[in-house]
N, C-alpha and C positions, 0 to 999 in steps of 0.2 A: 913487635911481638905483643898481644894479648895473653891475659891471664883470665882464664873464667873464676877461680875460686884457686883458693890455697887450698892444698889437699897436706892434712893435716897425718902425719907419719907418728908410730912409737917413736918416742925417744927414750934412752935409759939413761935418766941424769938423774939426780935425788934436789928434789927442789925445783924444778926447770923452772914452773910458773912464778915462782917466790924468787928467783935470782933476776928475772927478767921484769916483771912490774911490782915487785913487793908486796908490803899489807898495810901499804896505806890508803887513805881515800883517796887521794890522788894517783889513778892504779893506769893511766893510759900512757904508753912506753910508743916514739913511734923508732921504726929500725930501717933504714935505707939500704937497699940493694942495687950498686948502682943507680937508673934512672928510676927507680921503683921505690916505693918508701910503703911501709904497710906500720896500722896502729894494730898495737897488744892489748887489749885492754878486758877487764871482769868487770861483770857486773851482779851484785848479790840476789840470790834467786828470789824472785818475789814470793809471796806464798800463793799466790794460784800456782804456780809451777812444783808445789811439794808434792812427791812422788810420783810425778813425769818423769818418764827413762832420758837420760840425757841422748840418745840417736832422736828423739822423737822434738826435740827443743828445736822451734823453729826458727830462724834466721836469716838475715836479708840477700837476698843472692851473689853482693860482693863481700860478703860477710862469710867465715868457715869457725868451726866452733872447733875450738883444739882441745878443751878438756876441763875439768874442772876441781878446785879446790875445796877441799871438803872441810868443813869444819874443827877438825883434828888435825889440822895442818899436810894431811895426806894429797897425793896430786894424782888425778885419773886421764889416760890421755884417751881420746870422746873412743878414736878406732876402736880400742882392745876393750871398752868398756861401756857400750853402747845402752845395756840391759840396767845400767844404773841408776836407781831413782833419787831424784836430789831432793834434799831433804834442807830444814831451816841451818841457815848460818854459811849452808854453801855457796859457791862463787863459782857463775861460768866463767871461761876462758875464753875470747875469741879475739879471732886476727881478720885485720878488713882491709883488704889494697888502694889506695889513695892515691 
C-alpha cells in the first residue's frame, strides 16, 4: 500500500502541534504507524514567506503542511485556515512519510 501525501484533517485538541514536537529547536518528532513511520517537524517561517497565505506555502510532494504555530502560541490547522498570512516569529507544521 502507497501513500501519495498525508491529508491533513481538523483536529480539536488545545496544543496539538506543542504536545507533539514542543518549542524547542529540536522540533522533529518521528511517529510510526506500523510499517510506516512519518517526521513532524516546524520550521520558522523565513521572512520572504511574511504574508503568504499558508494554502499557498509550497512544499515537497512527500511533504503535507498540517498547520501552523503562531507566534502567541495559538495553533492553525492549514484545512480550516488556508487564507492565513504568516507573519514573523511563526512556525509551519509539516509531516513527511519516510
Amino acid at each position: 500500500k502507497t501513500h501519495d501525501h498525508i491529508a491533513p484533517r481538523m483536529i480539536v485538541e488545545d496544543n496539538l502541534f506543542e504536545n507533539i514536537i514542543g518549542d524547542s529547536e529540536e522540533s522533529e518528532k518521528y511517529i510510526s504507524f506500523g510499517t510506516a513511520s512519518v517526521v513532524i517537524d516546524k520550521l520558522v517561517v523565513p521572512k520572504n514567506y511574511y504574508g503568504v497565505e499558508l494554502g499557498e506555502v509550497s512544499h515537497d510532494e512527500n511533504e503535507s503542511i498540517l498547520g501552523v504555530m503562531l507566534s502567541n502560541g495559538s495553533e492553525l490547522m492549514r484545512d480550516s485556515h488556508k487564507k492565513y498570512r504568516l507573519e514573523k516569529g511563526d512556525s509551519i507544521i509539516f509531516a513527511k512519510l519516510v
